[in-house]
N, C-alpha and C positions, 0 to 999 in steps of 0.2 A: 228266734225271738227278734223283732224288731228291735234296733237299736235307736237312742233318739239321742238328740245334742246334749240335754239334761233329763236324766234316766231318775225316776223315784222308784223304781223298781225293787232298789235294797229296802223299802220300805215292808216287802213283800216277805213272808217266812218261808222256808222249804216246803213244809205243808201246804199254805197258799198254791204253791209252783207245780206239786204234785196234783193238785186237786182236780186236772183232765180225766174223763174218762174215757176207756175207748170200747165202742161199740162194734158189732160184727156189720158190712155193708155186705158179702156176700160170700161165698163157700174161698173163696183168692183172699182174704186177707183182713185185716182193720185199719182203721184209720182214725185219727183225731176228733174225736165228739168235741170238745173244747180245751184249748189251750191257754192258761189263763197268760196275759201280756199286761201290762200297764196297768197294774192294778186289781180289782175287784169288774173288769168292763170286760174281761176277758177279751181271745185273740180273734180279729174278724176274719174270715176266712178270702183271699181271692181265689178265682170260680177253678182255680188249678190245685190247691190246696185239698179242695174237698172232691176224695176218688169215687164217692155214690154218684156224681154227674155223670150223664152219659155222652157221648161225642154228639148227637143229637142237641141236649141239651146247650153243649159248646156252639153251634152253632144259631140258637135260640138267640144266645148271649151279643153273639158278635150283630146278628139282625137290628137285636133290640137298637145295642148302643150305638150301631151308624146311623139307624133313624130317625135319634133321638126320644126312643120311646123302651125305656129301661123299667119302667114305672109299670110294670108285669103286676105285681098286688099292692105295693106303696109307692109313695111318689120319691122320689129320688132326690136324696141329701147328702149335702156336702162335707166331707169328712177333714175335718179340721185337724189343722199340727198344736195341738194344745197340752194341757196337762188337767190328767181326769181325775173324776171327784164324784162317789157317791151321795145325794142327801135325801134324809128322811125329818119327816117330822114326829117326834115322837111325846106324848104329853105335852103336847101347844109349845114344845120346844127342838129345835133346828137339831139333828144329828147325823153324822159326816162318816165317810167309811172310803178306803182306797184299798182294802185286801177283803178275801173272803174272812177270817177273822173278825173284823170290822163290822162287815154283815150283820155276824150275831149278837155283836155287844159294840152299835156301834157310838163313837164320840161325840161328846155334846160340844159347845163351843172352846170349854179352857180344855179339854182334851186334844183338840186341834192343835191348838194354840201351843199346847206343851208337845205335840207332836213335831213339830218344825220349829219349836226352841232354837236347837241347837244344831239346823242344817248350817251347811258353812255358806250357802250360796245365797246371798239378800232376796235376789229375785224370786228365787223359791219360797223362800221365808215368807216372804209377802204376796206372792201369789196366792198363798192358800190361803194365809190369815186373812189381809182384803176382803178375799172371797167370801170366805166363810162368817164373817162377819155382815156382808151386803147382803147372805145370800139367809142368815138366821133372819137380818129385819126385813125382808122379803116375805118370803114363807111362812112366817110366825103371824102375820096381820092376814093371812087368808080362814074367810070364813068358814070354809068347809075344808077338814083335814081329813077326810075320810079314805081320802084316796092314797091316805099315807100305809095305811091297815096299822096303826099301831107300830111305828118303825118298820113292818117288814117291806113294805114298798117303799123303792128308792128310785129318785131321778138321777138320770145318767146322763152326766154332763162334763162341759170342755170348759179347760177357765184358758181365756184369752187375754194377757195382759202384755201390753208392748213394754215394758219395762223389761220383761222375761219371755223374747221372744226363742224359739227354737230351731230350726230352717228359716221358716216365713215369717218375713216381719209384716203384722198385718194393720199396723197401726192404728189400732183400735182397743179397749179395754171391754171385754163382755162376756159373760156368763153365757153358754149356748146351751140349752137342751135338746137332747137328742129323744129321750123315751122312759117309760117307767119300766124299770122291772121289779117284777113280783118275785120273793123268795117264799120258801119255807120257815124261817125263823129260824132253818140253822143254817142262814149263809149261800144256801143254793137257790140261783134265780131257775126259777118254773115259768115263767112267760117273759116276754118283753110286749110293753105295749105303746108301739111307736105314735097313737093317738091322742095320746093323754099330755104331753111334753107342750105341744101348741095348745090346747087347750089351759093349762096354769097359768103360760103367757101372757095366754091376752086375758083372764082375770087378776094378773098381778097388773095388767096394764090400766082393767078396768078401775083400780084402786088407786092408780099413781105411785105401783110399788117395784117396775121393775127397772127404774131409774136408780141407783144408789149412791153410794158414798164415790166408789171409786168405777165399779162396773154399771154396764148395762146386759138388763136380762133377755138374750131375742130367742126364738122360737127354732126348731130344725131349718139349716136355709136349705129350702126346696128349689132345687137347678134347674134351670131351664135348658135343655139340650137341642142344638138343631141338627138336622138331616147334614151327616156327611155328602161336601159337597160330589167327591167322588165315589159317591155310595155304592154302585154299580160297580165301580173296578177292588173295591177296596173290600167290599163283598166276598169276591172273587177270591180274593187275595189269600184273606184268614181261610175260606171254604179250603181252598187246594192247602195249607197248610195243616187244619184239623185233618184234611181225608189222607195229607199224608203221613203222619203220627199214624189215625185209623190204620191205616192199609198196611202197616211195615208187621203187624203181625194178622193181617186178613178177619179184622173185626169190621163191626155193623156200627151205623150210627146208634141203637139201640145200646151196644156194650158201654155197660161202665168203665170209667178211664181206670177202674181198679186192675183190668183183666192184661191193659200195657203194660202197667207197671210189674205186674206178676211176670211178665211174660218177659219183657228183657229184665227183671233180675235173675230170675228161672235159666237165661241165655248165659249169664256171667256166671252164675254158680257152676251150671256144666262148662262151660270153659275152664273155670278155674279147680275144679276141684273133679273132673272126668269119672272118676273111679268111686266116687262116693253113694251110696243105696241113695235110691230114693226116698227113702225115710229120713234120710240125713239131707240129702238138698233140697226136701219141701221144708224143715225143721231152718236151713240156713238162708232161703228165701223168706221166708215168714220173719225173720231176726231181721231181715237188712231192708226188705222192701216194705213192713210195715212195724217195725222197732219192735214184736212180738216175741218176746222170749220165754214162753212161756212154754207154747207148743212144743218143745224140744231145746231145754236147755244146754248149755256147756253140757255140764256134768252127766245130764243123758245121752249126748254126744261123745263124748268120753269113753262111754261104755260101749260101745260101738264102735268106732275107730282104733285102725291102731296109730304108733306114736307119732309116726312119721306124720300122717294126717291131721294129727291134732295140731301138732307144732305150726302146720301149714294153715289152717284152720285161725289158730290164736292170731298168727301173723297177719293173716288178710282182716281180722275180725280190730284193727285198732281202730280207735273212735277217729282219729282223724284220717285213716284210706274209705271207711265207710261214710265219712262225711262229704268225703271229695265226688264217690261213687254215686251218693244220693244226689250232689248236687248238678253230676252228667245227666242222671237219668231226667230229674224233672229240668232241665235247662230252657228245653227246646217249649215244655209249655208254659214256664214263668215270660220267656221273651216274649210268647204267641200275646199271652194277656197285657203283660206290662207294654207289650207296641198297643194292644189295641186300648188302654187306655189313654197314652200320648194321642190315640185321635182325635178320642172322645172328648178330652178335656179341652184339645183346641176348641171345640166347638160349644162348652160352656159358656154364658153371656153374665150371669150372675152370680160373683164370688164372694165370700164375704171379706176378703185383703179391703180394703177402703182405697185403694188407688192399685188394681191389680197389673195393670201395665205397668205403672212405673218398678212395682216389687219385682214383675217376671223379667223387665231390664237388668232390675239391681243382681238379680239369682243368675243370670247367663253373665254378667261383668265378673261375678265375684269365683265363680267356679271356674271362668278362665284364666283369671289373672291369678289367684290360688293354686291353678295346676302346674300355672308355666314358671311359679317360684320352686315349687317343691319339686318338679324335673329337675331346675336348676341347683337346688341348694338339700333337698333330702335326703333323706339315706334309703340305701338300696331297697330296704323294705316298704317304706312308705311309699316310693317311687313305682313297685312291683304294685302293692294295693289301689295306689290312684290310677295307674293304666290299666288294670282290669276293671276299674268302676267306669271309668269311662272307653272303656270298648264295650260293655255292658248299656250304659248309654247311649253309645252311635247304632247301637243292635235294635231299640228299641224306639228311634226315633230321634238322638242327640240332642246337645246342648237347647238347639233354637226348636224344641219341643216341651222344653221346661214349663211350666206352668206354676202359678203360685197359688198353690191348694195341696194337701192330701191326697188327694182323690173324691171320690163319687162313692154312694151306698143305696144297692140296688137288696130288691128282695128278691128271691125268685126257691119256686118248691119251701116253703113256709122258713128258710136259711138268708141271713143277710148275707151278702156278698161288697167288695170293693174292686174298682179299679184304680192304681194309682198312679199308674202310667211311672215316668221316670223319678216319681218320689224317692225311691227306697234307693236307686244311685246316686240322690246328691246327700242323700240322709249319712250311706258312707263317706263320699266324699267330705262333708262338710265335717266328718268329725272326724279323717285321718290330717283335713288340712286346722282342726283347730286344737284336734289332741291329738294327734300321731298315733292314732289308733284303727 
């Protein structure tokens, strides 16, 4: 789960947290249909995350984005460091939702309002309120509410206020929408419809309504991407990287990236566990390579092994040596994507930061000079965390790659997609040097 500077995520209930499902992608394994993150907006997937892509595909990707031409079935938007917020309009009245809960029974205005009561953090407190407040006298004066279905349609949106900035300070205060999704009425979105978010826009614009109190309401910003100028070498570069992933177990660009992951966890289990049926190391590959414990539990394992095995079995199966194990095996393609979005992102012209160089100065001053206290003055732990965020950094393209954005959100095979390039290393960084976490 991504982690952010200021997390509203305890907002969420365990049910909320459980509420992924996971679908079959082929005879090797499952994989994450959705994982709910930040909310009711659920987890966006980067193109490494989802194992139905095929190495083929991987290569589509990296095309697209040195071209500048991402925009495969939608046009390509900028993925904001915000704090998210569903709203619908329901009886000619504004209602708010940030869990699937919310969804089905979601808040009108004093329910907000008594929902961040009693945050402890001002900025939070009023990022919402604010919000939700500009964002009822906005929507409540549109003529046509049809598009709301009665509450179950909700726009999915970023609230940007520089009082309450998170990584990026974007010095700006504004309401961004990204898209509508459609639910069922109990909570589950059935479409997204990335069309409909510009469209409200420019009719709250045609009324003089999406100027407010405190925010301003703007549209998806759609990025303008140019052709890597090394496009040719750099081409090159991701190609021999996917075909060598490809090739270490003699697959096709056709294969699904599900058939590697099967195939060196498959390698680790016979390493480690030599002597165990085949029914038990396809049962312990299914556990670890795709969290499936279903196919052959413990206790069916159990029954099958003797003790010695088991013992061996408990010990290698702790959540934190399969955490380390998962994080070897996908290593090599979270760097392959997070370097190829440090490309992409140099090559953005239109951010929405309101002074994006001066911000991507401040973000490369502030993460050196923050590093070089806490070598100096940390404790061993914190010291161990910040040199592996930033070896993790120089992997993917270092400090003078930093960019002030999120990322990018591309579509591709009817699934949104992000690149964030070195986001998610200053995202740790930033919160071991400002919590020690």
């Amino acid at each position: 789960m991504r982690t952010r500077i200021l997390s509203f995520d305890d907002f969420l209930t365990e049910n909320d947290i459980k509420g992924g499902k996971l679908f079959n992608v082929s005879s090797v394994g499952f994989i994450p249909a959705l994982i709910l993150e930040g909310g009711a907006a659920g987890h966006m997937m980067h193109p490494f995350d989802d194992n139905s892509l095929t190495f083929g595909d991987f290569k589509t990707i990296v095309d697209g984005a040195l071209q500048g031409k991402l925009d495969f079935e939608e046009q390509v938007t900028e993925k904001t460091d915000g704090q998210n917020l569903f709203v619908t309009v329901k009886n000619g009245k504004a209602h708010f939702a940030r869990n699937k809960g919310q969804m089905i029974s979601p808040l009108d205005l004093k329910g907000i309002f008594s929902m961040f009561a009693d945050h402890p953090a001002e900025g939070v407190r009023n990022t919402f309120t604010l919000a939700a407040k500009d964002l009822a006298s906005a929507l409540e004066k549109l003529k046509d509410q049809s598009i709301f279905n009665d509450g179950k349609s909700f726009i999915n949106l970023e609230l940007i206020y520089s009082a309450n900035s998170n990584v990026i300070n974007y010095d700006r205060d504004v309401i961004q929408f990204h898209g509508v999704s459609h639910t069922d009425g109990e909570g589950n979105i059935t479409e997204v419809d990335g069309s409909l978010a510009p469209r409200i826009v420019k009719e709250l614009e045609s009324i003089k309504a999406h100027v407010q109190n405190t925010f301003t309401i703007i549209p998806p910003q759609i990025l303008k991407i140019a052709r890597d100028i090394n496009f040719d070498d750099r081409v090159k570069y991701y190609y021999k990287k996917i075909e060598g992933l490809r090739n270490v177990y003699k697959l096709q660009d056709t294969d699904v990236v599900s058939r590697y992951h099967d195939e060196w966890w498959r390698n680790v289990v016979n390493k480690e566990f030599p002597g165990l049926s085949e029914e038990v190391k396809n049962g312990l590959t299914q556990r670890w390579a795709y969290n499936d414990k279903k196919t052959l539990s413990i206790n069916d394992i159990k029954k099958i092994v003797d003790d010695n095995q088991m013992k061996a079995i408990r010990e290698y199966d702790s959540p934190k040596n399969i955490k380390s194990k998962q994080k070897e095996n996908m290593r090599p393609f979270e760097d392959l994507f997070l370097e190829l979005g440090s490309d992409v992102l140099k090559n953005v012209a239109n951010l929405v930061a309101a002074n994006p160089k001066k911000e991507m100065q401040r973000l490369h001053s502030q993460i050196r000079s923050e590093a070089a206290k806490l070598r100096k003055g940390g404790d061993l732990s914190q010291i161990e965390r910040v040199e592996k965020e930033l070896d993790r950094l120089e992997r993917i393209g270092g400090i003078e790659s930093i960019m002030p954005t999120e990322g990018l959100v591309f579509k591709l095979n009817g699934k949104l997609f992000k690149l964030t390039g070195t986001f998610a290393a200053i995202n740790q960084l930033m919160g071991i040097i400002k919590y020690g976490r």
